[in-house]
N, CA and C atoms as a LAMMPS dump frame, in Angstrom:
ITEM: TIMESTEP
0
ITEM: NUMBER OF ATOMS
642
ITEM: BOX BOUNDS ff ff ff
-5.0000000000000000e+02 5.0000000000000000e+02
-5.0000000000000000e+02 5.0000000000000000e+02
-5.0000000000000000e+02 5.0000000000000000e+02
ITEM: ATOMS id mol type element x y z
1 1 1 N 160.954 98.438 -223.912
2 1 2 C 161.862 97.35 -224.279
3 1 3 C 163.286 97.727 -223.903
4 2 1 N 163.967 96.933 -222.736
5 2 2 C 165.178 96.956 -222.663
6 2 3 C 165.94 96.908 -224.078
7 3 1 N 167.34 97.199 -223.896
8 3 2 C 168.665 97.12 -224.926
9 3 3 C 169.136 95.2 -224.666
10 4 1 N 169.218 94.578 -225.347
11 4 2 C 169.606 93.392 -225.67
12 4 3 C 171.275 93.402 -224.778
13 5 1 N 171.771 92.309 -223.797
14 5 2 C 172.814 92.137 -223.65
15 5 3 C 173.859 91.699 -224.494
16 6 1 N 174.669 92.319 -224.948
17 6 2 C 175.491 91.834 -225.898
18 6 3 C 177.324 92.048 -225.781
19 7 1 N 178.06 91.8 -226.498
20 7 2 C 179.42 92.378 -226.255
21 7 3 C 179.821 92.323 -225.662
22 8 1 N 181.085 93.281 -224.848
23 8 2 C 181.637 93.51 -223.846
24 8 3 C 180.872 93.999 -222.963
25 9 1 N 181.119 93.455 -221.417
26 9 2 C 180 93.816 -220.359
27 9 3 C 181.353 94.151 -219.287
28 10 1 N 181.657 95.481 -218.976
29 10 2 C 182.286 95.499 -218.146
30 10 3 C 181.827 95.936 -216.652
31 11 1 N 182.149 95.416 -215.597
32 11 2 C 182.151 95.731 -214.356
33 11 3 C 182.711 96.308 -213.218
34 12 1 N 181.99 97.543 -213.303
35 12 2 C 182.627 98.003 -212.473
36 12 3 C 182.508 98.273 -210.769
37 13 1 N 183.846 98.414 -210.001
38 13 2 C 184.112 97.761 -208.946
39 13 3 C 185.291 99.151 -208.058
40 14 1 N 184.86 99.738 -207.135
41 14 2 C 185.755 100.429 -207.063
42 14 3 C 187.047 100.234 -206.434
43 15 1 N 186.833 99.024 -205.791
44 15 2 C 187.79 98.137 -204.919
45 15 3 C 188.944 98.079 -206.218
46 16 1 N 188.583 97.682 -207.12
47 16 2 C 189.844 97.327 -208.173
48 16 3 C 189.926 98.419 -209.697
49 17 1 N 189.536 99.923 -209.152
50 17 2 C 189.936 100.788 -210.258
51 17 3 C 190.952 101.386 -209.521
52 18 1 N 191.869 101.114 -208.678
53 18 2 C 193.062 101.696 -208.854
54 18 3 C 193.309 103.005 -208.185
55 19 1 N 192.055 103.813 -207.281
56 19 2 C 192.026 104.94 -206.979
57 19 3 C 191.195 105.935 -207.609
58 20 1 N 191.056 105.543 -208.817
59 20 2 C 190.528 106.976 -210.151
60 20 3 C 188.605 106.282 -209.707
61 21 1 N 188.55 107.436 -209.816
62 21 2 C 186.808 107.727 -209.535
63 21 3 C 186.212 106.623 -210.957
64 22 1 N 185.334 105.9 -210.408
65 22 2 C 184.781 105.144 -210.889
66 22 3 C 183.655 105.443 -212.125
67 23 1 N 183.463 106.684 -211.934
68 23 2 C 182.732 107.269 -213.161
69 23 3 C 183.831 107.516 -214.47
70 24 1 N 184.793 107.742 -214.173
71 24 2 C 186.248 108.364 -214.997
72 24 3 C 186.647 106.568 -215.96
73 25 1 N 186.433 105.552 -214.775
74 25 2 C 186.765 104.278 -215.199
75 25 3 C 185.81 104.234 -216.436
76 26 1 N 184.324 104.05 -215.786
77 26 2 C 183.531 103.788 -216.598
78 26 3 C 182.995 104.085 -218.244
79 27 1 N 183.62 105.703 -217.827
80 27 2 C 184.152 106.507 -218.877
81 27 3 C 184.287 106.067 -220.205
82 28 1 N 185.733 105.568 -219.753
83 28 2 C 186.805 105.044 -220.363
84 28 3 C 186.703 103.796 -221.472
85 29 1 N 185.824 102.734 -220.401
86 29 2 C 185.179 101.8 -220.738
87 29 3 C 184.321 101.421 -221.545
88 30 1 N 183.256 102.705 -222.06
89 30 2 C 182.212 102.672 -222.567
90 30 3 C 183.026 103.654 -224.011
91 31 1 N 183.912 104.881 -223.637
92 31 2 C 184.805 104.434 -224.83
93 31 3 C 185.728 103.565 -225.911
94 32 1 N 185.817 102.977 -224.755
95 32 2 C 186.335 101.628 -225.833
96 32 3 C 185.463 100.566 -226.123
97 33 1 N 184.421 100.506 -225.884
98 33 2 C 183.187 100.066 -226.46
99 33 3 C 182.751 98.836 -225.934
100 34 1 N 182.651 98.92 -224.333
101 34 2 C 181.616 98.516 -223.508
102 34 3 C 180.289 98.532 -223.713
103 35 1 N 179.293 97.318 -223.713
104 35 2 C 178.038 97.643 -224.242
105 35 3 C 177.182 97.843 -222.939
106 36 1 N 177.379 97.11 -222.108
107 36 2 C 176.843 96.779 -221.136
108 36 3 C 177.938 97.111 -219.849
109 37 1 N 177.235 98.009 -218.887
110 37 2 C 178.075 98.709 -217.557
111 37 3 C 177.575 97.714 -216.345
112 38 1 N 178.072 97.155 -215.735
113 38 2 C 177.4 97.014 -213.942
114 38 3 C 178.066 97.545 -213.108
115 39 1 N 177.127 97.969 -211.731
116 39 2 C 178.046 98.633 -210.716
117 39 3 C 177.412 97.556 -209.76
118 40 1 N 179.167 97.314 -209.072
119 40 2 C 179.369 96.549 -208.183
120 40 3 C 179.733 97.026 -206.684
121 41 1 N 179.27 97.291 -205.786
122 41 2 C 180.296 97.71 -204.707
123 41 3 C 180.206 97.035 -203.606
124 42 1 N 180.57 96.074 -203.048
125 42 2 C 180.182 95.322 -202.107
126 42 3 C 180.692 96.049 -200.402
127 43 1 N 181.668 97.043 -200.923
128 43 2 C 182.311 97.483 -199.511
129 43 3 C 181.783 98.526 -198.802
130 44 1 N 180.874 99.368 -199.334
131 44 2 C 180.725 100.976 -198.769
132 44 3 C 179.398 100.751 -198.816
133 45 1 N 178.903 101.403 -198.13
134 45 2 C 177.639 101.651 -197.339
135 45 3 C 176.94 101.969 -198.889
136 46 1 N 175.292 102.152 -198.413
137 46 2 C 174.577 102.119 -199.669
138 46 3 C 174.596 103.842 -200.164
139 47 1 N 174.405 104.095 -198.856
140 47 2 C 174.658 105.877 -198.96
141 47 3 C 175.762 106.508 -199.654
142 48 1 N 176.677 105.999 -199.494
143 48 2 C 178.162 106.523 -199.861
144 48 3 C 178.228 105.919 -201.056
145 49 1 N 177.576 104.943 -202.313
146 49 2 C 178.084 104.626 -203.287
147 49 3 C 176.833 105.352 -204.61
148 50 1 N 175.717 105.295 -203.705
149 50 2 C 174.982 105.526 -204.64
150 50 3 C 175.18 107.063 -205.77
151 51 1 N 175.88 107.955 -205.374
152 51 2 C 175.891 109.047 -206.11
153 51 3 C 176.998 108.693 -207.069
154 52 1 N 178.058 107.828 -207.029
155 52 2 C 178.676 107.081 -207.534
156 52 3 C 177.681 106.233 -209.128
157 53 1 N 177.205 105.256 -208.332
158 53 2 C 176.055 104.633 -208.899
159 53 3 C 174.74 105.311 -210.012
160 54 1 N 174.731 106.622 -209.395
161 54 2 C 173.7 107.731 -210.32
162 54 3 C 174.454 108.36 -211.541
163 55 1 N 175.823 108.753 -210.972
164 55 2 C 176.491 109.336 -212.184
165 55 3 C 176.85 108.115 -213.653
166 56 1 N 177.186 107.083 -212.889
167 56 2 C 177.19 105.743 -214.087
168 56 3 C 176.21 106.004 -214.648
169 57 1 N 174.743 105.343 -214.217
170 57 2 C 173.495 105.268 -214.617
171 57 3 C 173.404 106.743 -215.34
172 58 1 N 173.758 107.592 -215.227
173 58 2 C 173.556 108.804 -215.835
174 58 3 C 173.753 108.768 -217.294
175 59 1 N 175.414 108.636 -217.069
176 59 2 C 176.191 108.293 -218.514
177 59 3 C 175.796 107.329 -219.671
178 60 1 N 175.45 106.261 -218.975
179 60 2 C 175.282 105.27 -219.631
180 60 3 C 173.907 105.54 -220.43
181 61 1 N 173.236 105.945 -219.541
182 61 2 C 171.643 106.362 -220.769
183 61 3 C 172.03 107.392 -221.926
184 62 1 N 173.036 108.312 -221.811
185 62 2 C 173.393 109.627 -222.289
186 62 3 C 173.925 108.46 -223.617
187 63 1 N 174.884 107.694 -223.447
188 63 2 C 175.702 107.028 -224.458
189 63 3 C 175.299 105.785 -224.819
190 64 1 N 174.233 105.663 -224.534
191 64 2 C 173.631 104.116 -225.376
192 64 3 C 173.757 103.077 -224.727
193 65 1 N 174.354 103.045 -223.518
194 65 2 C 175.117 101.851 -222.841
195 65 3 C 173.783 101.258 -221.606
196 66 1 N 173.711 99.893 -221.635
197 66 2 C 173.315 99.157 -220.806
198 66 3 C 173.675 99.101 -219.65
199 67 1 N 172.611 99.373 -218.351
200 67 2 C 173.699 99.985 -216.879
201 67 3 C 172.671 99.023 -216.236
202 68 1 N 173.405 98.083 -215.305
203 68 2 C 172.964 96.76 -214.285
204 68 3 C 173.346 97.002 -212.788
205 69 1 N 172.676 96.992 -212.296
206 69 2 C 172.916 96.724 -211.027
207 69 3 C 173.459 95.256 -210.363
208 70 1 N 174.136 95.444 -209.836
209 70 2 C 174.774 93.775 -208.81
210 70 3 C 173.728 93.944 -207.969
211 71 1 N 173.659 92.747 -207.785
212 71 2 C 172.788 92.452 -206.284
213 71 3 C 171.22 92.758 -205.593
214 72 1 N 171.26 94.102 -206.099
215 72 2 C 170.358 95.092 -204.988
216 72 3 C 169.253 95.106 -206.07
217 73 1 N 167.792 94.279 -206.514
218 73 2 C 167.022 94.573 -206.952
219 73 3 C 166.304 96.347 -207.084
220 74 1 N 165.887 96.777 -205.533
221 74 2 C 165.995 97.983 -204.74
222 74 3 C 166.378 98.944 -205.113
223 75 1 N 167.453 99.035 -205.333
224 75 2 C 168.937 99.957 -205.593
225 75 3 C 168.474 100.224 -207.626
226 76 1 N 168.654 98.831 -207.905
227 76 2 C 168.306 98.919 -209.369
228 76 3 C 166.747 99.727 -209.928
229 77 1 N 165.671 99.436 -209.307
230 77 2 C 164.264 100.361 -209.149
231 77 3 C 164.749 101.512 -208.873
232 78 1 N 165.501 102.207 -207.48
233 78 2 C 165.258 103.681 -207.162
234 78 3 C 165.997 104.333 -208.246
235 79 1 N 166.928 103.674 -209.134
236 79 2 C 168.239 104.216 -209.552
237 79 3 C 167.549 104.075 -211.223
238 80 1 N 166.334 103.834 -211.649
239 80 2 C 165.956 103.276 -212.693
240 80 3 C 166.847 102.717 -214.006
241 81 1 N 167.517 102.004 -213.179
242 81 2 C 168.693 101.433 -213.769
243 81 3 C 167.638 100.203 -215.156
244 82 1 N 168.55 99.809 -216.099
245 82 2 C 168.364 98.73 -217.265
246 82 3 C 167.432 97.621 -216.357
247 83 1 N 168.303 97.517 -215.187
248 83 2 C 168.24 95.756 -214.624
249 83 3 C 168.815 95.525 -213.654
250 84 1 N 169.198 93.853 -213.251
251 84 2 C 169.677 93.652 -211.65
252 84 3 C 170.228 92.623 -212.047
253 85 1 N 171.516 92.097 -211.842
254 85 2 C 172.04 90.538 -211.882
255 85 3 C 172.198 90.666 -210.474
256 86 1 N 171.505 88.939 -210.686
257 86 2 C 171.171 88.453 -209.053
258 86 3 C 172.45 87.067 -209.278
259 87 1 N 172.742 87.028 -207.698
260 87 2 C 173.984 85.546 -207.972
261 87 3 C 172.963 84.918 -206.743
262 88 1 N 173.622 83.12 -206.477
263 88 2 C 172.863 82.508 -206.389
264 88 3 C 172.519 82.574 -205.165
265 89 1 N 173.084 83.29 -204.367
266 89 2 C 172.769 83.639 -203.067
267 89 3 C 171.976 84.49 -202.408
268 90 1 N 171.888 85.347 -203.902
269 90 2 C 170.792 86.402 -204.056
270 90 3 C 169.072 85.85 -203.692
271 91 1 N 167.989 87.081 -203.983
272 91 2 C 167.011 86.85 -203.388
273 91 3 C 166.619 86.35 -204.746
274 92 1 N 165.846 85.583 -205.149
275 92 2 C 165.638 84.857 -206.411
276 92 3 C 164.724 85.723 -207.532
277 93 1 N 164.586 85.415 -208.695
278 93 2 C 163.96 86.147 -209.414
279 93 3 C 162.595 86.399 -209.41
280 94 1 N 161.643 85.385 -208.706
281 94 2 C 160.453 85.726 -208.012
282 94 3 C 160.361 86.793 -207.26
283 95 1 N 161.279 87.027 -206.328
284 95 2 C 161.259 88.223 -205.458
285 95 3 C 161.819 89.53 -205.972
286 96 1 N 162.633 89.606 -206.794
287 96 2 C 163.382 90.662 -207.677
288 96 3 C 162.593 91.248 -208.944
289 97 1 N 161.878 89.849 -209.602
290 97 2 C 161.038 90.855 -210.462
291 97 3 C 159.987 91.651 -209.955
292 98 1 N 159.226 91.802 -209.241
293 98 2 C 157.999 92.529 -208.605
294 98 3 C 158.485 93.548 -208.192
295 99 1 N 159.752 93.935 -207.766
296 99 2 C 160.921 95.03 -207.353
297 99 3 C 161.029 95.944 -208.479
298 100 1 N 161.959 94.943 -209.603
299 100 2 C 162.534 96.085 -210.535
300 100 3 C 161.366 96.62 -211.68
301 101 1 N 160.46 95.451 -211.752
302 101 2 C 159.267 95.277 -212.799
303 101 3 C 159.109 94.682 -213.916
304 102 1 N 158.355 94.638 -214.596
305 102 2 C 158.143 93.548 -216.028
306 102 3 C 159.026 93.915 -216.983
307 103 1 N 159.347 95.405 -216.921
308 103 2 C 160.164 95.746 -217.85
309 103 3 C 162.16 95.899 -218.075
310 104 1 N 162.263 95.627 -216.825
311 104 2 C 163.928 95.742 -216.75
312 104 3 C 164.497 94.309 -216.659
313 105 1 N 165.742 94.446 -217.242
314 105 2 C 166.463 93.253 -217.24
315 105 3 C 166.651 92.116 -215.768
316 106 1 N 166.577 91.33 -215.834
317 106 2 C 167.231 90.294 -214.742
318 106 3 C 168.06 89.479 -215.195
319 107 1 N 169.483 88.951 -214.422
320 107 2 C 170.088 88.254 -214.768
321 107 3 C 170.834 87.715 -213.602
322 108 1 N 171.311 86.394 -214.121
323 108 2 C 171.463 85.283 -212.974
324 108 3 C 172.953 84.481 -213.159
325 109 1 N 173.234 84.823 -212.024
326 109 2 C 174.516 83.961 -212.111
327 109 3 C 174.178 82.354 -212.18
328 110 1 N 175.092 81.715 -213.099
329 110 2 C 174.923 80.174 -212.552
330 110 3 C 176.594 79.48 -213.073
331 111 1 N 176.014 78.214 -212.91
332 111 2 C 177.208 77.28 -213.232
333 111 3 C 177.587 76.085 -214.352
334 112 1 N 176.324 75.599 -214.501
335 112 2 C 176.047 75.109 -215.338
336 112 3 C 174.46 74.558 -215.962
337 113 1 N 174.387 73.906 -217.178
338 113 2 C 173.097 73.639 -217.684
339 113 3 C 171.644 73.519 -216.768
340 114 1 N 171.767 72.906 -215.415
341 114 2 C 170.64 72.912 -215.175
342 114 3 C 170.305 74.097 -214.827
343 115 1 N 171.308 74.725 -213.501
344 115 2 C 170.941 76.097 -212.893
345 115 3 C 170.284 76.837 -214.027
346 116 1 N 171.163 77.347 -215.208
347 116 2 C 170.558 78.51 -216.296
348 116 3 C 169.564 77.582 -217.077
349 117 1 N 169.202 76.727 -217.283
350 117 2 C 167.8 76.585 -217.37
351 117 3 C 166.443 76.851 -216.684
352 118 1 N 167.08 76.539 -215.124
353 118 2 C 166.176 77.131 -214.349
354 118 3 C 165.907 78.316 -214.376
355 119 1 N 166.93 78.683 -214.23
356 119 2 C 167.228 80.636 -214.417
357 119 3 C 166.224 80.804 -215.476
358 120 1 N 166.59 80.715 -216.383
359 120 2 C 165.69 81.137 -217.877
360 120 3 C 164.047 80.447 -217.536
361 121 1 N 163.734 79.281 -217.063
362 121 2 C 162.643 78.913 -216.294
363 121 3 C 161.535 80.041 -215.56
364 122 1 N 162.901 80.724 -214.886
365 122 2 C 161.981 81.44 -213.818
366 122 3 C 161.917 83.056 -213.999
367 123 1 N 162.297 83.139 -215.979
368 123 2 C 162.202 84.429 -216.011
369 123 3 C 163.41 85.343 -216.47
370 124 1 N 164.576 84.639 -216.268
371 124 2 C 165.768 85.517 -216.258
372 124 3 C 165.944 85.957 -217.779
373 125 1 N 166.22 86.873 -217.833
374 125 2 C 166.536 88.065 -219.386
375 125 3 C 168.559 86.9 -219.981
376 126 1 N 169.171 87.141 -218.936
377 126 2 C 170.048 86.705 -219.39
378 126 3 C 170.896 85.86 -218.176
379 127 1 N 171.483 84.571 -218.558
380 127 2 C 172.991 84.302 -217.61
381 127 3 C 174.008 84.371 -217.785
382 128 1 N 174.618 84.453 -216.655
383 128 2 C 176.31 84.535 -216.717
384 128 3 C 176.932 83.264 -216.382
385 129 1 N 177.775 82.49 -217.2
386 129 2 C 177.948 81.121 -216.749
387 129 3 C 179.897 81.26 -216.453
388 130 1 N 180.244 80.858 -215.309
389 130 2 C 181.202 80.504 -215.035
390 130 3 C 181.714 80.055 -213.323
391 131 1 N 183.046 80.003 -213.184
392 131 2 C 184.398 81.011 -213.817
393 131 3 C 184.426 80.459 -215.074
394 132 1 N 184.89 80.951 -215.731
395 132 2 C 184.907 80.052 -217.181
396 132 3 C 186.837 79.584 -217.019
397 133 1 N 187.555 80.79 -216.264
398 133 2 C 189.19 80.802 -216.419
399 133 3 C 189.165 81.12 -214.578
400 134 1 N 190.365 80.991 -213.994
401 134 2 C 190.704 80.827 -212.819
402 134 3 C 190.963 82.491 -212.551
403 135 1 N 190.301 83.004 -211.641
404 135 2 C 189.855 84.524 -211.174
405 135 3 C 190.597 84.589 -209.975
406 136 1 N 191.035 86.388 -209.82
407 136 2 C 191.598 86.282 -208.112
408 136 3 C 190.135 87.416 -207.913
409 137 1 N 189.64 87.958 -208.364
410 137 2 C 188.584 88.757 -208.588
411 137 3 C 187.692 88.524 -207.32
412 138 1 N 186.676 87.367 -207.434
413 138 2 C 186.368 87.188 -206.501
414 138 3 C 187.044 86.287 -205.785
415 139 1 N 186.452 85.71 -204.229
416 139 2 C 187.662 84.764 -203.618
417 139 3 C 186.035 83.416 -203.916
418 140 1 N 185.148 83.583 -203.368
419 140 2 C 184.074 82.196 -203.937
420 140 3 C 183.826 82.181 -205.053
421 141 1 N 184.281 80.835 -205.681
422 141 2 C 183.777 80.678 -207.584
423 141 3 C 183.907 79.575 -207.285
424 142 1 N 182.849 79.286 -208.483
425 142 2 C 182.777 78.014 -209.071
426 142 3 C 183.726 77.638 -210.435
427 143 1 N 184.239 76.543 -210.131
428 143 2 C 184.828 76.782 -211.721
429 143 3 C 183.868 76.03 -212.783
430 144 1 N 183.963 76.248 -213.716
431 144 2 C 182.928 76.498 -215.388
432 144 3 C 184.942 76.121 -216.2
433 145 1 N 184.343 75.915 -217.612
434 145 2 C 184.989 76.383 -218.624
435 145 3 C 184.365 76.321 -219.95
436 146 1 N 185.132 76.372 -220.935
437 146 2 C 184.506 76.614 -222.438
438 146 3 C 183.489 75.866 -222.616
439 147 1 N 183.419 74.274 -222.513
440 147 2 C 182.742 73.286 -222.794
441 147 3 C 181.217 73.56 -222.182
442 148 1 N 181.63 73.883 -220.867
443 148 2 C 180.517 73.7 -220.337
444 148 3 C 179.781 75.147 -220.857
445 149 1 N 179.851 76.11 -221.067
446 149 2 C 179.793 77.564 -221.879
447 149 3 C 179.094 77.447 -223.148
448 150 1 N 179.474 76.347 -223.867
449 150 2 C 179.118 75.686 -225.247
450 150 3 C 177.674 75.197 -224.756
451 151 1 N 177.731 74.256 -223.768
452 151 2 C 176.679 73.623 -223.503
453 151 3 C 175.186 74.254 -223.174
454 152 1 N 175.953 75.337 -222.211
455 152 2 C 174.942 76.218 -221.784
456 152 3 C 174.266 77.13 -223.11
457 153 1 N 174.828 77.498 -223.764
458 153 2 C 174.737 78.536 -225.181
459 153 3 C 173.883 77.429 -225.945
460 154 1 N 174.266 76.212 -226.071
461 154 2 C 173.151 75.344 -226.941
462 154 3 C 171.546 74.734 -226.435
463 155 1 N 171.66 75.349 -225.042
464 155 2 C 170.699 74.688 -224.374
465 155 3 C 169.655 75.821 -223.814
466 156 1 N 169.596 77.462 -223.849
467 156 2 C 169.424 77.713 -223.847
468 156 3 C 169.004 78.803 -225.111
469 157 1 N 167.811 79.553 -224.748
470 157 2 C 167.139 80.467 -225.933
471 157 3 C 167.676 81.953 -225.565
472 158 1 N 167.948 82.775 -224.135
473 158 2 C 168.418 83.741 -223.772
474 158 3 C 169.871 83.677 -223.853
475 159 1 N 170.441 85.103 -224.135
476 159 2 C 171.784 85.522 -224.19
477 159 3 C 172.345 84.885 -222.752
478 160 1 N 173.467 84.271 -223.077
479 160 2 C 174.778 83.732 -222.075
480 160 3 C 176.047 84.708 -222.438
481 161 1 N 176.464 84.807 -220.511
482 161 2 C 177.458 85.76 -220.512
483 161 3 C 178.449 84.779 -219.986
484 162 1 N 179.739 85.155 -220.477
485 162 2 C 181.085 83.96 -220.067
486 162 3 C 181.64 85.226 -218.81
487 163 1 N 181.479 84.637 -218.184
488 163 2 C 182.598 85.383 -216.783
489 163 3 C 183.35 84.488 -215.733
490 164 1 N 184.754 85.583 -215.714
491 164 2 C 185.875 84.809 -214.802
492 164 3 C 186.66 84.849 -215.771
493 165 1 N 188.202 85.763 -215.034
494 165 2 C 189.205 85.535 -215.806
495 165 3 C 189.453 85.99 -217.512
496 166 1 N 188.663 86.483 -217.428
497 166 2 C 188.639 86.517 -219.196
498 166 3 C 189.566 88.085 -219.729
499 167 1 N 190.413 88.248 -220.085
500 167 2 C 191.013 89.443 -220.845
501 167 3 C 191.795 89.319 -222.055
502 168 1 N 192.684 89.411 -223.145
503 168 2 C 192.716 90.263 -224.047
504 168 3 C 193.253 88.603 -224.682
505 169 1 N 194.357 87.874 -223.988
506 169 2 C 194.268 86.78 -224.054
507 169 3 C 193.631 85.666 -224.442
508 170 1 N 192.322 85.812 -224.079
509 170 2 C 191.56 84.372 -224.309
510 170 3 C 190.121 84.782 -224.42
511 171 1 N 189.799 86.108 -224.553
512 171 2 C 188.54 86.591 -224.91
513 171 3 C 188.091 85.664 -225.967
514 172 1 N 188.97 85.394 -227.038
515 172 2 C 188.34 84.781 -228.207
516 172 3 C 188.192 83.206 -228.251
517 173 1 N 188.584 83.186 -227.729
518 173 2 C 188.354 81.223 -227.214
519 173 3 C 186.522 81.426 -226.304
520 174 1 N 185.979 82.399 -225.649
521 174 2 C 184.862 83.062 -225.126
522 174 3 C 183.808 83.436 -226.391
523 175 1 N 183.762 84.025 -226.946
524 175 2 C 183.534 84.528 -228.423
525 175 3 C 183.178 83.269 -229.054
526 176 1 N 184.524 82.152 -229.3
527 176 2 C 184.043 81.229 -230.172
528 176 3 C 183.289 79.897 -229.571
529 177 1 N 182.651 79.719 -228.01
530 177 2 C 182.425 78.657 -227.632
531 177 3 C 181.158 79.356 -226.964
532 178 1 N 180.736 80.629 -227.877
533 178 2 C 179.397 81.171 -228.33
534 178 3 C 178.713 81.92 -227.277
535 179 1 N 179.411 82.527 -226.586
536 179 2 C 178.785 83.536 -225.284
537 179 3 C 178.624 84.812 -226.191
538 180 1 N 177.299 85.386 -225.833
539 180 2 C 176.823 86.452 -227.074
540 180 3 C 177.474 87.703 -225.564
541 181 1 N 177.987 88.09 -224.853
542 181 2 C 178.808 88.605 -224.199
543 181 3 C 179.672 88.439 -223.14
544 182 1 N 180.722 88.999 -222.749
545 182 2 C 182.038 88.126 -222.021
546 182 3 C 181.653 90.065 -220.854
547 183 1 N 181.757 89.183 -219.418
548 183 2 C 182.17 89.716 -218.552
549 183 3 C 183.286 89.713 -217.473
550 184 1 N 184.101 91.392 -217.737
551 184 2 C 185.322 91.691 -216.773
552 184 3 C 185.143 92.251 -215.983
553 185 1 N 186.55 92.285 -214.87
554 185 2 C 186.747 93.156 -214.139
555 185 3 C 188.184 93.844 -214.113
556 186 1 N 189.01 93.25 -213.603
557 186 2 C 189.935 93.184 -213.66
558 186 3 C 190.713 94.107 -214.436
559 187 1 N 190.404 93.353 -216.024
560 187 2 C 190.986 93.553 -217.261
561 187 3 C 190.495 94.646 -217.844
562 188 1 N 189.821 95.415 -217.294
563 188 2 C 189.635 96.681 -217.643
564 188 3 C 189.373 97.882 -216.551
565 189 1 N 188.733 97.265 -215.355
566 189 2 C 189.07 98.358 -213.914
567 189 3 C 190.847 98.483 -213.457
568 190 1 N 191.516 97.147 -213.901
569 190 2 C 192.67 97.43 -213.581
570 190 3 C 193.932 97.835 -213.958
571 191 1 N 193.504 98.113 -215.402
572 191 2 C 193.975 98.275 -216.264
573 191 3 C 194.77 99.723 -216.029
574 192 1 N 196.265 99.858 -217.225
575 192 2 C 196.444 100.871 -216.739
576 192 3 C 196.149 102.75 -217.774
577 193 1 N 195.413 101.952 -218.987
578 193 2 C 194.274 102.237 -219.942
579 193 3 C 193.107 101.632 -219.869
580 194 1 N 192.294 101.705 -219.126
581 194 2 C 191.057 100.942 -219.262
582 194 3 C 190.192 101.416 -220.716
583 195 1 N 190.364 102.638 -221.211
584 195 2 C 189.921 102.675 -222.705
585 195 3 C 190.317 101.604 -223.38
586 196 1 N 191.639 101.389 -223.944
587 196 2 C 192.569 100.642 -224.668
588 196 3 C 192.373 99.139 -224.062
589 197 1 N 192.01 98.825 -223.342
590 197 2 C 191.769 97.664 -222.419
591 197 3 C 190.525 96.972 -223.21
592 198 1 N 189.61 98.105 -222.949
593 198 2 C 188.251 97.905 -223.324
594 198 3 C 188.112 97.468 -224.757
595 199 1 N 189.065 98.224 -226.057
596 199 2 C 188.785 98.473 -227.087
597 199 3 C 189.87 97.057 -227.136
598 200 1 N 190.681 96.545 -226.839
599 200 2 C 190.842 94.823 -227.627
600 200 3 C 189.584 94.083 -227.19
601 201 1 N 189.154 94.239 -226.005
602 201 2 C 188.209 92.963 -225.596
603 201 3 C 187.132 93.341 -226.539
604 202 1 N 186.173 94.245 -226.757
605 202 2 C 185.838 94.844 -227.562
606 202 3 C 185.734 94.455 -229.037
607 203 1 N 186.824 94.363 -229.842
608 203 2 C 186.989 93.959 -230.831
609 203 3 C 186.612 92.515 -231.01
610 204 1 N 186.576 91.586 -230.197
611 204 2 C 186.49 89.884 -230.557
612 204 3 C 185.021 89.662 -230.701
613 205 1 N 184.593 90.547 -230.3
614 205 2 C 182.801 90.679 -230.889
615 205 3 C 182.72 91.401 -231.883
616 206 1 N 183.467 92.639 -232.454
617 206 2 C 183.142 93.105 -233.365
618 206 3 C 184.103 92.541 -234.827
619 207 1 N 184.985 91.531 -234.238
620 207 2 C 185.283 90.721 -235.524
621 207 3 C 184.555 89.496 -236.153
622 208 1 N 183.763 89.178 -234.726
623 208 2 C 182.472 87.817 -234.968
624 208 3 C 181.614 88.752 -236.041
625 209 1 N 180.969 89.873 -235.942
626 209 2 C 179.817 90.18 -236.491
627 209 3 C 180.126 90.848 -237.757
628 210 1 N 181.355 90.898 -237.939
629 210 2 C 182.245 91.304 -239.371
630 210 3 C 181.917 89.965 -240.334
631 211 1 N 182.552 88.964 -239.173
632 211 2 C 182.912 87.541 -240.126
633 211 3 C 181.692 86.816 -240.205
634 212 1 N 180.849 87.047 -239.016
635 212 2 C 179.97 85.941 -239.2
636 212 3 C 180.484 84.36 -238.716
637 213 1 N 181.977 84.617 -238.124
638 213 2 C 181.812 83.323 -237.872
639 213 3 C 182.513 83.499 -236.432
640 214 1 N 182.574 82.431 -235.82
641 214 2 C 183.223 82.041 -233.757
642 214 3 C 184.464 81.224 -233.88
């Protein structure tokens, strides 16, 4: 049995940590109480990131933390990573589960109600619904916002993740329009504490489960 997606889900990206070794980021991240890690690297060869990629996955089992792969079903199997978030361009979850197996997470980017129904249709552990807020992060997005976030969270039975734009600011407007975790980048790879980064975003989930209420 996988670890449940929950909380802060940060992503990491080495394009936007600033120089500092991406394990050091991740670190940081999972100190300030990141529940959930992904490694992202879209720029460097598969060779050159993966030892990168092993030392995360390392940590993250050591410290309790949920470790995802972007993209690479593949990558997520050799690396016996948690899981794989696939986006929609990706190879679909038919083809990804037989990869990673019955037992690891899948998760699916979408946009709104129908897509993550389908998603959840065809299997997916969890979605990520947005942009929810206007991103320079990536340069293709869809834009999403709260409402539609709400919608998705009521219409579905699997955990919804709010991503795009989201940091220390408006995490809780995310939180209260019921995403059971909010995914960054930015706001904590770019940070110039990514601990301290981590540990406000961090907190707007651990004041929901104090209060009991969004």
């Amino acid at each position: 049995m996988q670890p449940p997606i929950h909380g802060l889900y940060v992503i990491i990206d080495p394009e936007i940590c600033r120089g500092r070794a991406p394990a050091d980021v991740a670190s940081m991240a999972i100190d300030g109480g990141a529940n959930v890690i992904q490694w992202r690297d879209k720029a460097r060869p598969l060779d050159v990131q993966t030892a990168d990629a092993r030392a995360i996955r390392d940590m993250c089992i050591e410290r309790g933390c949920t470790f995802i792969i972007n993209d690479d079903p593949q990558l997520a199997a050799d690396l016996d990573a948690h899981g794989v978030h696939l986006g929609q361009q990706d190879v679909g979850i038919d083809v990804a589960r037989p990869i990673v197996g019955a037992d690891r997470i899948v998760g699916v980017s979408t946009n709104n109600v129908a897509e993550a129904m389908l998603a959840q249709a065809a299997g997916a552990d969890y979605v990520a619904i947005g942009a929810i807020f206007p991103t320079t992060t990536k340069t293709v997005t869809r834009a999403a916002n709260l409402r539609r976030l709400r919608e998705v969270d009521m219409a579905l039975h699997i955990p919804v993740v709010a991503i795009g734009g989201i940091n220390a600011s408006n995490i809780r407007m995310v939180v209260d329009a019921g995403a059971a975790s909010a995914a960054v980048i930015s706001a904590v790879c770019a940070a110039d504490d990514p601990r301290a980064a981590a540990a406000v975003l961090a907190a707007a989930f651990d004041e929901h489960r104090r209060t009991g209420t969004r």
